[in-house]
C-alpha positions in Angstrom: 63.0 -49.6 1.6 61.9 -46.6 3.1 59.0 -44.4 1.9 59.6 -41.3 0.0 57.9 -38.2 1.3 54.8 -37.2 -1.1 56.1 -33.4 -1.5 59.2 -34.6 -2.7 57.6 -37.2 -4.9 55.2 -34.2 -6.2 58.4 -32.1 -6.6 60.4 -34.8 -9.1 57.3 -35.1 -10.8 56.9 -30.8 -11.1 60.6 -31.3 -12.2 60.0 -33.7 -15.1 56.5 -32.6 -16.2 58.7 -28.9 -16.1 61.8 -30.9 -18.4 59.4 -32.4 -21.0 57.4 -29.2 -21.3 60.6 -27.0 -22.1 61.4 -29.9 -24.6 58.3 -29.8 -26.5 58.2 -26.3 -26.7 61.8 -26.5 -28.5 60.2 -28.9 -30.6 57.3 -26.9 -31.5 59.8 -23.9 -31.8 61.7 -25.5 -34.5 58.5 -26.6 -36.5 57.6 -23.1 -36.5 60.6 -21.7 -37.6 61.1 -24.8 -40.6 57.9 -23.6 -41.8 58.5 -20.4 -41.6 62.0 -20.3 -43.7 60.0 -22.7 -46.3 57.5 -20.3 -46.7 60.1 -17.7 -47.3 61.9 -19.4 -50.0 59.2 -20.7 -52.0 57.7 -16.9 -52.0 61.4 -16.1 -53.5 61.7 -18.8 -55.6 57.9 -18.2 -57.1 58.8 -13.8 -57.1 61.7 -14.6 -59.5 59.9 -16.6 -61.7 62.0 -20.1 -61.0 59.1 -22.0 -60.1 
């Protein structure tokens, strides 16, 4: 088995730190906007008196 070179090793690991960070940021993303729309409604809900 031959050795890979180290900039390409450095490069797949740029490339996967890259993929998980765009993933987590999704992630986070979503959480924001969850809390967000909750917020929303129970301001409405609580406005007309429902809750």
């Amino acid at each position: 088995m031959m050795a890979q070179d180290p900039k390409t090793d450095l490069e797949l690991f740029r490339a996967r730190q890259k993929a998980r960070n765009r993933a987590l940021g999704f992630v986070l993303l979503a959480l924001v906007v969850l809390f967000f729309a909750i917020t929303i409604v129970k301001m409405g809900l609580h406005s007309s008196g429902q809750m």
